[in-house]
MILUMSE-71306 format. One record per atom (N, C-alpha, C): residue in three letters; x, y, z. Coordinates in steps of 0.001 Angstrom, whole numbers, padded with zeros to 6 digits, always signed. Layout:
// residues N
alaXYZ;...
// end
This chain:
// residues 172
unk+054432+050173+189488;unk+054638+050434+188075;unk+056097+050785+187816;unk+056617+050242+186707;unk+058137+050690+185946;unk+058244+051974+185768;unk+059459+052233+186628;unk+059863+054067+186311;unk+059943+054279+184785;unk+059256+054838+183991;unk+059491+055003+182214;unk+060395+056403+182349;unk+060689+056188+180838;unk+061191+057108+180171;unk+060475+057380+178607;unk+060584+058611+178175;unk+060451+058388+176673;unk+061619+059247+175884;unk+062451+058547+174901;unk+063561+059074+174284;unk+063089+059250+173004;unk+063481+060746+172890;unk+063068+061070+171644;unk+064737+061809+170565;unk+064394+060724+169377;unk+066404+060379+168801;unk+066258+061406+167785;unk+066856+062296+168039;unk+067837+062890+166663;unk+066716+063723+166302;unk+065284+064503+166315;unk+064120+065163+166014;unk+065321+066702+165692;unk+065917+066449+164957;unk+066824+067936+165123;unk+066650+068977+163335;unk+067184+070134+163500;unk+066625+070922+162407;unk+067479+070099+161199;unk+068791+069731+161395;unk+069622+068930+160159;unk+069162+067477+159533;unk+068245+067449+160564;unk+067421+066300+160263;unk+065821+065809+159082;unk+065247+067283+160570;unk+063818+067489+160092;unk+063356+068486+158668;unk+064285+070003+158730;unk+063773+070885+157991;unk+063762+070866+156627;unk+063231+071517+155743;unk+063204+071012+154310;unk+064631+071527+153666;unk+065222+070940+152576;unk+066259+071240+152676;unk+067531+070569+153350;unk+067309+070211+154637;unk+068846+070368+155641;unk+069381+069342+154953;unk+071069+069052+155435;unk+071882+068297+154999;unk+071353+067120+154937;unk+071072+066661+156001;unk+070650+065035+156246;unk+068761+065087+155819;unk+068268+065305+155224;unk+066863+065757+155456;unk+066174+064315+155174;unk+065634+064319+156499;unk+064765+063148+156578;unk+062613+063331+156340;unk+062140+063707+155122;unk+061001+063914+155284;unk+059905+063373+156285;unk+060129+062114+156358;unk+058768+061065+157095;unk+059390+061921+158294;unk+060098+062685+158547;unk+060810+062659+160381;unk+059286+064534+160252;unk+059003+064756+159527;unk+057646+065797+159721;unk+056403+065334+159597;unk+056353+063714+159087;unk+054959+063855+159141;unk+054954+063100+160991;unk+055808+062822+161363;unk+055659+061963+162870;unk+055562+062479+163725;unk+055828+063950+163976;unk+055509+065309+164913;unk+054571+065299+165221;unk+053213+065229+165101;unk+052468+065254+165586;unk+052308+064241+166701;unk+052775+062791+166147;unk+052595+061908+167193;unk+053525+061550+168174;unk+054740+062048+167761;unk+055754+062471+168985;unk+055250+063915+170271;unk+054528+064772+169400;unk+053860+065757+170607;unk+052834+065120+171090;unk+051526+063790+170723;unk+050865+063132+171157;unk+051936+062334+172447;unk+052947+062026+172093;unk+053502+060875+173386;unk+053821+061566+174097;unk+054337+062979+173440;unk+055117+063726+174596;unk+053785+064338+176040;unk+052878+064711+174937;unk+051593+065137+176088;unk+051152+063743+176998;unk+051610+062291+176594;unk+051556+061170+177333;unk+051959+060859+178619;unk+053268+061216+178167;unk+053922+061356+179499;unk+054504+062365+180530;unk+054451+063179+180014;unk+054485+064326+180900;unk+052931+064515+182151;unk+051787+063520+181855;unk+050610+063661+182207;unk+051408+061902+183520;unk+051588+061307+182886;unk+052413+060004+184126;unk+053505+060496+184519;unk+054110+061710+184920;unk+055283+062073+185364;unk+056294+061482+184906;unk+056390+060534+183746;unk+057980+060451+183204;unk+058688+061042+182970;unk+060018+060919+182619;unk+060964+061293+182323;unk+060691+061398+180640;unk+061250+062529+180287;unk+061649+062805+178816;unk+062837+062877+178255;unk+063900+062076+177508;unk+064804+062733+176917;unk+065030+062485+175609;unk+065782+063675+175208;unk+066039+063899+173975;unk+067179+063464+173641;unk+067797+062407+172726;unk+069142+062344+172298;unk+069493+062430+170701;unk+070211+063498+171166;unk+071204+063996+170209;unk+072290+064219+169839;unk+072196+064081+168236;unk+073666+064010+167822;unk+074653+065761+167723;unk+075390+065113+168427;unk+076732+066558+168568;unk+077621+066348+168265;unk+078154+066957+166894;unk+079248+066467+166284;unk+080122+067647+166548;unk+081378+066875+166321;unk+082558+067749+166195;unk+082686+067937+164690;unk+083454+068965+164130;unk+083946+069959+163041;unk+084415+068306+162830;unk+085648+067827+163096;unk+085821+066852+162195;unk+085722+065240+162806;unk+084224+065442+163268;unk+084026+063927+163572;unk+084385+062664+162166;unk+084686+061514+162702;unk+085002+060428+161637;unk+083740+060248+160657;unk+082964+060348+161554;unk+081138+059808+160626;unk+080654+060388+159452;unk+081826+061774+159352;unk+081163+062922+158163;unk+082152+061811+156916;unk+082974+060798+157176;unk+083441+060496+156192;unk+082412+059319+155424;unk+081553+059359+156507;unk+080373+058248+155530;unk+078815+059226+155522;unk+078698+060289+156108;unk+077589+061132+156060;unk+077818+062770+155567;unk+077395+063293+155102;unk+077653+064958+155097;unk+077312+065480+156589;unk+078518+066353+156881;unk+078289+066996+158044;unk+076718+067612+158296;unk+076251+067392+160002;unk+075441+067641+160110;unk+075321+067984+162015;unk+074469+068153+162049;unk+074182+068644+163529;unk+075272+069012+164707;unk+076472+069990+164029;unk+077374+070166+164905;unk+077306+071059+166054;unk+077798+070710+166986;unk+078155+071279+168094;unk+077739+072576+168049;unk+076165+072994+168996;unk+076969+074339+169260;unk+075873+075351+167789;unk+075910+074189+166880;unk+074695+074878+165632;unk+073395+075092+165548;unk+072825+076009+165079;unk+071476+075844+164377;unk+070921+074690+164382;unk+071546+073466+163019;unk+071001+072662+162765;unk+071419+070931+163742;unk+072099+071609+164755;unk+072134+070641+166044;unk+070781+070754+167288;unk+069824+071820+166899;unk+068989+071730+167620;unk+067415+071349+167500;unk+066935+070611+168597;unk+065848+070335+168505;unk+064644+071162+167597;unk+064175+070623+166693;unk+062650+071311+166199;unk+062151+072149+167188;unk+061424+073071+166783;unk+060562+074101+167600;unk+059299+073243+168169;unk+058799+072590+166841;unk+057522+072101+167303;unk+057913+071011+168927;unk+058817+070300+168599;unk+059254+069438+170098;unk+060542+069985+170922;unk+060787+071490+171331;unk+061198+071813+172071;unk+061423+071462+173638;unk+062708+071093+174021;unk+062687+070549+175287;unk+062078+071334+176064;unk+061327+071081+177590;unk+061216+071754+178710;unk+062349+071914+179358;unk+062744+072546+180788;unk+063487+073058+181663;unk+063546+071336+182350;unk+062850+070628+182285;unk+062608+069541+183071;unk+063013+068474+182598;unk+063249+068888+181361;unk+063570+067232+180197;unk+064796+067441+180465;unk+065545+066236+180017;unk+067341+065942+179633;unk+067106+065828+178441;unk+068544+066016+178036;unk+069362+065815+177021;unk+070303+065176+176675;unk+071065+064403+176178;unk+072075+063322+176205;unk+072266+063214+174920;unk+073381+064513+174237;unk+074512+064176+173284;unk+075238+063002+172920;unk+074937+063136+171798;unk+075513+061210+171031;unk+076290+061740+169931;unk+077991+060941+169452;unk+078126+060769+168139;unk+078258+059811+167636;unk+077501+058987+167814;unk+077618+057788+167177;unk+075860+057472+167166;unk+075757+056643+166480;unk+074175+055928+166268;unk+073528+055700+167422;unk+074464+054812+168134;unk+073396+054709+169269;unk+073467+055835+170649;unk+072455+055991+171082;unk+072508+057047+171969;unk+073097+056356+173633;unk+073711+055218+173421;unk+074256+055061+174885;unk+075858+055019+174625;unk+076335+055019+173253;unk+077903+054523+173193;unk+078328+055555+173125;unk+078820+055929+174343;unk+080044+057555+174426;unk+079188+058334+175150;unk+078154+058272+176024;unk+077222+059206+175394;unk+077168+058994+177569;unk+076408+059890+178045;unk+075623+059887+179678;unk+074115+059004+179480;unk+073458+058364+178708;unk+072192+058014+178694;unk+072001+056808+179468;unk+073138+055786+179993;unk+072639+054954+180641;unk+072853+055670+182034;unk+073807+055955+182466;unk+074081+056499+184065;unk+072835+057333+184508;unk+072723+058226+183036;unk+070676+059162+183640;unk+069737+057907+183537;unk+069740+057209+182696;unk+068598+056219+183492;unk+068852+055636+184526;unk+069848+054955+184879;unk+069842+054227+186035;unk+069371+055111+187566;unk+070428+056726+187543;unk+069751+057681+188198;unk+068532+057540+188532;unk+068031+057900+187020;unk+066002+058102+187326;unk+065710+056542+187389;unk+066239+055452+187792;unk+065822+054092+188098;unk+064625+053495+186808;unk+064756+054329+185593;unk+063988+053779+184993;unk+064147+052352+184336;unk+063000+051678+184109;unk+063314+050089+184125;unk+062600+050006+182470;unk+061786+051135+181846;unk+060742+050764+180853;unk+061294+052055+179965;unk+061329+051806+178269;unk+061925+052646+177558;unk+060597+052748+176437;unk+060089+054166+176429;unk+059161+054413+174734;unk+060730+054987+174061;unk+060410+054589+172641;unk+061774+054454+172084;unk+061182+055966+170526;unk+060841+056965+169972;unk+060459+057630+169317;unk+061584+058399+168149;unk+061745+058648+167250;unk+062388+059357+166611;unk+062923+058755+165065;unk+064417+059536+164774;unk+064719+058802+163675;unk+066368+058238+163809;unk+067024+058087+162796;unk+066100+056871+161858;unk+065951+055757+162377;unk+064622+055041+161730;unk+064085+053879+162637;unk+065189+052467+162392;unk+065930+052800+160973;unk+066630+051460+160885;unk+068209+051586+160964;unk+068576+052972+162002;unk+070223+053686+162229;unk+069821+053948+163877;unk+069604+055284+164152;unk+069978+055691+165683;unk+069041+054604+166252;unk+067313+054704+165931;unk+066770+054278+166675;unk+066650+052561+166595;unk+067223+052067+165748;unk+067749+050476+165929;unk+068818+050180+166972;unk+069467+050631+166836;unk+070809+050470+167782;unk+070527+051398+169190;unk+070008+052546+169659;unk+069345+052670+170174;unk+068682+051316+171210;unk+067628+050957+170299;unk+066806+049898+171125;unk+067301+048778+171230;unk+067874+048340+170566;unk+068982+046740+170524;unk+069987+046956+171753;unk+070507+048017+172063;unk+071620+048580+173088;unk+070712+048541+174509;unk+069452+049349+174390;unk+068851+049244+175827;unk+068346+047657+175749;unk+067483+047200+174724;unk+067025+045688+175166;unk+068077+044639+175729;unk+069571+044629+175514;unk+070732+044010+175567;unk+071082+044256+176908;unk+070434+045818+177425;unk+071126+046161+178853;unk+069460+045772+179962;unk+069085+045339+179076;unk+067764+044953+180697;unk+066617+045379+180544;unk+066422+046636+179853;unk+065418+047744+179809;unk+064649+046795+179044;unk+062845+047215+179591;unk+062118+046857+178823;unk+061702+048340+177998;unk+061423+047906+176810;unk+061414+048706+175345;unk+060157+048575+174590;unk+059674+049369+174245;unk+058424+049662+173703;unk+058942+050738+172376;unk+058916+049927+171407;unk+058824+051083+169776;unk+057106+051684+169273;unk+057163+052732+169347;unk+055465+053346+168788;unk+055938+053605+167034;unk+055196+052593+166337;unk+055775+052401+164652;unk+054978+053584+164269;unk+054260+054697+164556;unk+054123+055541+164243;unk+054690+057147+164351;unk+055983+057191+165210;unk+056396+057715+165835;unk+058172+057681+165819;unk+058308+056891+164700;unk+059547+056847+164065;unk+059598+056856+162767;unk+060711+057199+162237;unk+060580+057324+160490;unk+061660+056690+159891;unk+062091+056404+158448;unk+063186+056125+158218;unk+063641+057086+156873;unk+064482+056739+156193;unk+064594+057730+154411;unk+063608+056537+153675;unk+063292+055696+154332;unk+062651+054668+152921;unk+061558+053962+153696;unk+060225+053611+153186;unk+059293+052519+153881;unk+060043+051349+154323;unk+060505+050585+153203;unk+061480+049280+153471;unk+062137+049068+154427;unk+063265+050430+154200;unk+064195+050554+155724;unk+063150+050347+157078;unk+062156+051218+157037;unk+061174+051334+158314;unk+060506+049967+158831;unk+059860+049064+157687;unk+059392+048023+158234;unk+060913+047312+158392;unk+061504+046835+157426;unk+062350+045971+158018;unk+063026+046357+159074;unk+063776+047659+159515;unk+063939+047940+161162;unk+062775+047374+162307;unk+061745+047319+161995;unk+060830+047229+162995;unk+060392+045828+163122;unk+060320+045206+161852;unk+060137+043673+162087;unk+061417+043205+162786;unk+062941+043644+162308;unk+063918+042964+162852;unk+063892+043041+164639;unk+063540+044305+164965;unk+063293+044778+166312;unk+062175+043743+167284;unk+061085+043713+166177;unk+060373+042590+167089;unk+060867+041607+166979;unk+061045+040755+165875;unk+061341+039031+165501;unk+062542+038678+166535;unk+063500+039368+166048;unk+064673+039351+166724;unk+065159+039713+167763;unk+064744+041131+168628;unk+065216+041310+170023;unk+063862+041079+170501;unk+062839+040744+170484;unk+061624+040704+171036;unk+061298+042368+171716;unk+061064+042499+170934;unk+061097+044209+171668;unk+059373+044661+171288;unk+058700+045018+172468;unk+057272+045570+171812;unk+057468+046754+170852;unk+056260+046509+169700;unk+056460+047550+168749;unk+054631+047796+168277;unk+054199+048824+168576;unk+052734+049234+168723;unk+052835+050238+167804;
// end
């Protein structure tokens, strides 16, 4: 069997909480089924990681987003409800996708994983580029369409159709 992983993108308080800068609602109703995958694999001994965005005070990106999940903040950290273990990684991103700039391919190759569950937000920003970046590098990729969100339905299906039609990427 393929060493897996499951990456779970951006689930952070600037993201999730009501209110925060970037506030993504659909990213609370998907918690539940991100703690469903997470109890998935932790039961097949995979690997878990979390990637997140860590910005600097004056990263370039705040000139097209309102600052959000900086370095070091409150609202740079994971939700309570999906709190990392001692056992999970982590792999800081500032940019969309979680491999450009970032340690996430060198830890997979490490953990020899060959198979990616792809979970989080947004489904048609981090976690597009995200999965287009690992499908491009070899990894086989699996999207759970319940288990990602976007700011809009539209955005969500059309990320997910483009993901299948176009990179052939499983999407369940």
């Amino acid at each position: 069997m393929a060493k897996e992983a499951l990456l779970i993108i951006d689930m952070l308080r600037d993201f999730v909480e009501k209110g925060a800068p970037l506030e993504v609602p659909a990213a609370r109703v998907i918690i539940p089924y991100l703690q469903k995958r997470i109890r998935e694999v932790r039961q097949r001994g995979a690997a878990i990681v979390y990637i997140c965005d860590a910005h600097r005070l004056d990263d370039e990106e705040f000139a097209k987003w309102p600052s959000h999940a900086l370095q070091g903040t409150r609202g740079g950290e994971v939700v309570e409800e999906l709190k990392p273990r001692r056992e999970d990684f982590i792999v800081h991103k500032r940019r969309y996708s979680g491999f450009l700039g970032s340690g996430l391919e060198l830890l997979l190759r490490e953990l020899k994983v060959e198979k990616i569950y792809i979970t989080g937000i947004l489904t048609n920003i981090c976690v597009f580029f995200t999965a287009a970046e690992a499908s491009m590098r070899d990894y086989e990729v699996v999207i759970f369409a319940d288990s990602v969100a976007a700011l809009s339905e539209n955005d969500h299906q059309f990320a997910l159709d483009q993901l299948r039609r176009v990179l052939k990427i499983k999407v369940l």
